[in-house]
C-alpha positions as CSV (number, residue, x, y, z in Angstrom):
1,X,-60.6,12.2,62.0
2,X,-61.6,15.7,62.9
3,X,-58.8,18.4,62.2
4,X,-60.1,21.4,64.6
5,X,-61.4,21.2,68.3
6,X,-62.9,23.5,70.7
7,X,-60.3,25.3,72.7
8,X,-60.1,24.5,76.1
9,X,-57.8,24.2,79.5
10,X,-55.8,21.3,81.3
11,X,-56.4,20.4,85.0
12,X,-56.4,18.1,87.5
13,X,-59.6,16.5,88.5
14,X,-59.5,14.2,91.9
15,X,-62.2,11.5,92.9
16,X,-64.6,14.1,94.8
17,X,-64.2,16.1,91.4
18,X,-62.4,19.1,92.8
19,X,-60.1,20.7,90.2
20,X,-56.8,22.2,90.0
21,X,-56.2,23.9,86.9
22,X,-52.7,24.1,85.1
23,X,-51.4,27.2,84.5
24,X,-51.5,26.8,80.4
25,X,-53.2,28.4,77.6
26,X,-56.4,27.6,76.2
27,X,-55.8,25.4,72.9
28,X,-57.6,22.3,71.3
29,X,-55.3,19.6,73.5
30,X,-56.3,16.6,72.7
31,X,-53.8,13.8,73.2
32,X,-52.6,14.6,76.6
33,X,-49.3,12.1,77.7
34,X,-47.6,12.2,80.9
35,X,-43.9,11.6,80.7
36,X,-42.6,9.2,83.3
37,X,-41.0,11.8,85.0
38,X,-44.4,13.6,85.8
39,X,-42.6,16.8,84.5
40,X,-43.3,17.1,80.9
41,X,-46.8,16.8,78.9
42,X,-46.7,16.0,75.4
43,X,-50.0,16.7,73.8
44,X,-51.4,17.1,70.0
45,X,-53.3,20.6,68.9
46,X,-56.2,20.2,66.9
47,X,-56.0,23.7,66.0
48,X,-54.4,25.4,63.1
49,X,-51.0,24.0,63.4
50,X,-52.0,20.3,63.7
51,X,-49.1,19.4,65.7
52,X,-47.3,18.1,68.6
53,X,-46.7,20.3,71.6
54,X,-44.5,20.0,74.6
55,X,-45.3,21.1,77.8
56,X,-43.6,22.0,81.2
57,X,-45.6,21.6,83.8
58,X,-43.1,23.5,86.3
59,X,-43.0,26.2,84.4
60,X,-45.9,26.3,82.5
61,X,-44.5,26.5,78.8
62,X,-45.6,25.3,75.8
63,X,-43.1,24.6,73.0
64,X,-43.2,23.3,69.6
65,X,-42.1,19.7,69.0
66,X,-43.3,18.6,65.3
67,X,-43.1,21.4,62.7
68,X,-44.2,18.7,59.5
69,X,-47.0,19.6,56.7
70,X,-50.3,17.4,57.7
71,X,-51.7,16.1,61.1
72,X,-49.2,15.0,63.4
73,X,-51.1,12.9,66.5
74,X,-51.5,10.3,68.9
75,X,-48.3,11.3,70.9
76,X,-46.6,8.3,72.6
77,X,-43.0,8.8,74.9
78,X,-40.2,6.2,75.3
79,X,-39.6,4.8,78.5
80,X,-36.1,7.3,78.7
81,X,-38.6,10.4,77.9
82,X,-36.4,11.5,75.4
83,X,-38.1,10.9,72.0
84,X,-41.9,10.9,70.9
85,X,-43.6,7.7,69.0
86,X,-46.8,9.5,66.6
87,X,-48.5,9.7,63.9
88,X,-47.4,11.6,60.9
89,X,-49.2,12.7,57.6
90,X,-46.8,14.3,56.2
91,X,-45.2,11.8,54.0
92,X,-48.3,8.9,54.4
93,X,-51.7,8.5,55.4
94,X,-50.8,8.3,58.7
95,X,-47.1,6.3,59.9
96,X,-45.4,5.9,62.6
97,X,-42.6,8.1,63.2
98,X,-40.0,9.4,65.8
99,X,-38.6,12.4,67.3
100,X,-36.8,14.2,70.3
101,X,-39.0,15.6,72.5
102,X,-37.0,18.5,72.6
103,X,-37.5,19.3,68.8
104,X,-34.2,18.6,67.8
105,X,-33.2,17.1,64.8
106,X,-35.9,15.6,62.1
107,X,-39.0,12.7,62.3
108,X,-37.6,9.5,61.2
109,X,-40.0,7.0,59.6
110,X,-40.5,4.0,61.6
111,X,-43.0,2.0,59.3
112,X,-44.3,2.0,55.7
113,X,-48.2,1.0,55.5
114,X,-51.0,2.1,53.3
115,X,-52.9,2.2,56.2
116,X,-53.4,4.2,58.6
117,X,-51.6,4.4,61.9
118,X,-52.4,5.2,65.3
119,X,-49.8,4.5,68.5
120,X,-51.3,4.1,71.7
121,X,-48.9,3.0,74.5
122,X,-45.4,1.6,75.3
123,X,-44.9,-1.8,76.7
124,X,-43.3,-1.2,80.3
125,X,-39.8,-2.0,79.4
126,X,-39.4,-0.1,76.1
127,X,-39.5,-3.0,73.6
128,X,-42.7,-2.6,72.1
129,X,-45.2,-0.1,70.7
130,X,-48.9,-1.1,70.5
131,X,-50.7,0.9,68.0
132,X,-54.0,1.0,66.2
133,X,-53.9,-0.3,62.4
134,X,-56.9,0.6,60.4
135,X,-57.2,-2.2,57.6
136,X,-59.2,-2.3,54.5
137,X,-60.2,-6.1,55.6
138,X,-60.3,-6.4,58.7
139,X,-61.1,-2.5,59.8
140,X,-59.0,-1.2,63.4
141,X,-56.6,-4.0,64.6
142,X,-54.3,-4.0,67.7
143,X,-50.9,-4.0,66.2
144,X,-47.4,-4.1,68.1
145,X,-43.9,-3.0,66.8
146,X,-40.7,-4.1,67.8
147,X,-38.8,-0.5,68.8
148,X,-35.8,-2.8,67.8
149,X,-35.3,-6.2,65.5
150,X,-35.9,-3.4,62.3
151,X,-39.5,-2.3,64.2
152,X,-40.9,-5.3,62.9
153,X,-45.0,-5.1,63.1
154,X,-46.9,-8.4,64.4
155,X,-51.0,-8.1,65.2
156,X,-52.4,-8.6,68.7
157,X,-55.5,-8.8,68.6
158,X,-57.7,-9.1,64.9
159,X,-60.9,-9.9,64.0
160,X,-63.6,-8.7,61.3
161,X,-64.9,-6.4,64.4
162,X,-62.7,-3.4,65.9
163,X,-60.1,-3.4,68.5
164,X,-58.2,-0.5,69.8
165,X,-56.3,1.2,71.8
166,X,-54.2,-1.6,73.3
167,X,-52.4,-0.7,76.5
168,X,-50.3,-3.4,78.7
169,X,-50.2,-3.3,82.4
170,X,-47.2,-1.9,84.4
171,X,-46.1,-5.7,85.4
172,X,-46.3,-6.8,81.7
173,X,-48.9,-9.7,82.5
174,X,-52.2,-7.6,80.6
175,X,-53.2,-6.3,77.5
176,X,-56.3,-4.0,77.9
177,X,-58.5,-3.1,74.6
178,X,-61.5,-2.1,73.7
179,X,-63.9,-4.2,71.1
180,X,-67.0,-3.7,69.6
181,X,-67.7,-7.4,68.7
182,X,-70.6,-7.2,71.3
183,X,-72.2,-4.9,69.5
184,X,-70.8,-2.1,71.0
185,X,-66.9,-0.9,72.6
186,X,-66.5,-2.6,75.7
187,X,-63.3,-2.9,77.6
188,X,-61.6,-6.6,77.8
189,X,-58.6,-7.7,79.4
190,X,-55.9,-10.8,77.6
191,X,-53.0,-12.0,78.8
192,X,-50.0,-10.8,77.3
193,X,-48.8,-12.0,74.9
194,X,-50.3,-14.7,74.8
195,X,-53.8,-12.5,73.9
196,X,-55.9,-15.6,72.6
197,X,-55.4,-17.8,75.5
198,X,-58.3,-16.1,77.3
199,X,-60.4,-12.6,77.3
200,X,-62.0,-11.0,80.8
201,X,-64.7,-8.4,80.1
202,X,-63.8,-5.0,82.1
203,X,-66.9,-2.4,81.4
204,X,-70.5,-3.4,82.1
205,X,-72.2,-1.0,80.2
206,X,-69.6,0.3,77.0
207,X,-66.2,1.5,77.5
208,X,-63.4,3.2,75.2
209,X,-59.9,4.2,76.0
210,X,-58.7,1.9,78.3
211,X,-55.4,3.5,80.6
212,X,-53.7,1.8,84.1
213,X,-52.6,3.4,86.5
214,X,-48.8,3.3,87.0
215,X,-48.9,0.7,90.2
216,X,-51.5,-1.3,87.8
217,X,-53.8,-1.6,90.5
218,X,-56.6,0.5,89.0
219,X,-57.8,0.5,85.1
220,X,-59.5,3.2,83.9
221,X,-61.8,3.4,81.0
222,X,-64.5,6.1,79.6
223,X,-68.1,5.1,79.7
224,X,-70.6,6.5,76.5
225,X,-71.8,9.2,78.5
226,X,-68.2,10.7,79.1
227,X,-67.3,9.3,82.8
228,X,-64.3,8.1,83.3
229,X,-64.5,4.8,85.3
230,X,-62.4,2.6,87.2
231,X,-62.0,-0.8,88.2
232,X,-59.6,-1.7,91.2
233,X,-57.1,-5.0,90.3
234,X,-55.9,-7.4,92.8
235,X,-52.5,-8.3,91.5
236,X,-51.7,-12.0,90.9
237,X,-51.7,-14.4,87.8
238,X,-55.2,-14.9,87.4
239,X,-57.2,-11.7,86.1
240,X,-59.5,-9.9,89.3
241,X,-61.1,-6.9,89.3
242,X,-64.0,-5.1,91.5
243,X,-67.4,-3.8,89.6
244,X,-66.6,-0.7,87.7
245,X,-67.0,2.2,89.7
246,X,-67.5,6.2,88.6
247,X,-64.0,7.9,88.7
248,X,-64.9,11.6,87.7
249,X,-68.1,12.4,86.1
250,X,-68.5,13.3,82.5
251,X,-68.6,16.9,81.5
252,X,-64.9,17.1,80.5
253,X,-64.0,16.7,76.8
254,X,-63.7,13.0,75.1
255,X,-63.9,13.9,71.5
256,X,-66.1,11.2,70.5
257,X,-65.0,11.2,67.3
258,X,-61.8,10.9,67.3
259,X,-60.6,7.2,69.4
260,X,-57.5,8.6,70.9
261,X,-57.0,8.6,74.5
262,X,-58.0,12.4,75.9
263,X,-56.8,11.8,79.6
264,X,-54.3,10.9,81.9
265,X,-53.1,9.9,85.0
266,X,-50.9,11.4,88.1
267,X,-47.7,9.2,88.8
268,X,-49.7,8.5,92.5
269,X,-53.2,7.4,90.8
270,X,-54.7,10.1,92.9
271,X,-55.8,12.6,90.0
272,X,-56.5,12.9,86.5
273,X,-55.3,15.1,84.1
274,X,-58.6,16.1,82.1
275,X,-59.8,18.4,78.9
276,X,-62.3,20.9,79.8
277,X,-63.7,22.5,77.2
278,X,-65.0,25.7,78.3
279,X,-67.3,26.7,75.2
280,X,-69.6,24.2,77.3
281,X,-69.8,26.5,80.1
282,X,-69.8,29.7,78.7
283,X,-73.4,31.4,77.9
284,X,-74.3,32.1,74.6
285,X,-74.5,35.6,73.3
286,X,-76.8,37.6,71.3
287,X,-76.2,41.0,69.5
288,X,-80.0,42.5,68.4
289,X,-79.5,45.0,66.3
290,X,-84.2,47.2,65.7
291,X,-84.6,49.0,62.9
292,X,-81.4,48.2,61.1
293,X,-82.8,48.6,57.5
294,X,-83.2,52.4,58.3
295,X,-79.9,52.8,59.7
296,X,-78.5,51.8,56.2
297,X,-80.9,53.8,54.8
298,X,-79.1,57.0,56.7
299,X,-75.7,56.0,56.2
300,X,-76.7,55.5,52.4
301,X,-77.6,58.9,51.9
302,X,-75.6,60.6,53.8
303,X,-72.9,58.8,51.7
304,X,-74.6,59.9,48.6
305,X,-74.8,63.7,50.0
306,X,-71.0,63.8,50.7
307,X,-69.5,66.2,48.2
């Protein structure tokens, strides 16, 4: 997992691609989460501090939330807003842990695995966290933890192949994923929880980072060349979705190599919050310096001439 990205700024990008920039510094976001009350952004700096954030989208703040040695990622909120599910090297390779939002009060250590960690969503109602398990045997695994019941851990979804980012719908019927049994990551769609009963392929041509929008009529997904797609879903108890289609086009940052999610959505479905990295934009510059061997050559002597 990479520990530094480029810097760049949060905004809102709509379906026609126009974009509203929020009014916060340029850092290397990475994990952007909406809370559920549309106020607050929680969000992970792959900068020097290597930690969580909060952000206050009224006011355009940014305060610390995690202050522990290591990376601490993958930012996930309960369903009161009140404390952050993440993962946490600073006493592991990468458990699960909880906080306040706020920053009050210390992490508390919610599992205890050799292996490492990675949350990726709430279930609607609160009672579960899925997560990402990476597994000497059987490589990434979707996991889920009971928030109650002693956080008990059960797997979703495990194979030989990887499976990750698990995500249920708003009415609690779907668990979206993305595999690479195929041969490559592709978005598919179980019911949940009873994931092995059936398996409806989402993307045509690759997909990662799968995220619904909060009616559940819309999956999004991010295609290989950075788009972020959609796919409209006609509620009911069988799965139905349209063709994908392009939601905004790529040139926003996805961080390939890191599988967390790197976008989200506005409470409405209307917009996205997106990464743009800027360092993509800007134009390259070029200092020439003619004749610089007898500009030392100057200063050299003129040094050696000084009384």
């Amino acid at each position: 997992r990479p520990l530094a990205e480029p810097a760049g700024s949060l905004m809102w990008v709509d379906a026609q691609g126009t974009e509203t920039p929020i009014s916060t510094e340029r850092r290397a976001y990475v994990h952007p989460r909406l809370a559920r009350n549309g106020a607050q952004l929680a969000l992970y700096m792959a900068d020097q501090d290597l930690d969580l954030w909060l952000s206050d989208l009224s006011r355009a703040t940014l305060t610390r939330v995690t202050t522990g040695v290591g990376v601490q990622s993958y930012p996930v909120w309960t369903r009161d807003d009140r404390r952050l599910v993440f993962s946490s090297q600073t006493d592991s390779v990468g458990n699960i842990y909880w906080q306040r939002a706020d920053g009050s009060g210390q992490p508390e250590r919610l599992t205890d695995s050799p292996n490492l960690q990675m949350p990726s969503a709430m279930s609607p109602d609160g009672s579960v966290l899925l997560f990402t398990e990476t597994s000497p045997k059987t490589g990434d695994d979707v996991m889920q933890m009971s928030m109650a019941d002693g956080h008990r851990v059960s797997p979703l979804v495990q194979t030989g192949f990887s499976e990750r980012n698990g995500i249920i719908s708003p009415d609690g019927r779907w668990l979206a994923y993305e595999s690479d049994d195929s041969g490559r990551f592709e978005i598919y769609v179980s019911p949940y929880p009873d994931v092995a009963a059936s398996r409806a392929p989402v993307s045509t041509e690759g997909g990662v980072r799968p995220l619904w929008s909060r009616t559940g009529k819309q999956l999004f997904y991010v295609s290989p060349p950075g788009s972020v797609m959609a796919v409209d879903v006609t509620p009911g108890a069988a799965w139905a979705a349209s063709p994908p289609s392009v939601r905004v086009r790529e040139g926003y940052f996805t961080s390939p190599g890191n599988p967390g999610r790197t976008y989200d959505v506005s409470e409405d479905g209307k917009r996205l919050l997106m990464i743009k990295d800027n360092q993509q934009d800007a134009p390259y510059r070029f200092v020439v310096a003619q004749h610089w061997i007898h500009e030392m050559r100057r200063l050299a002597g003129a040094k050696q001439a000084a009384p």
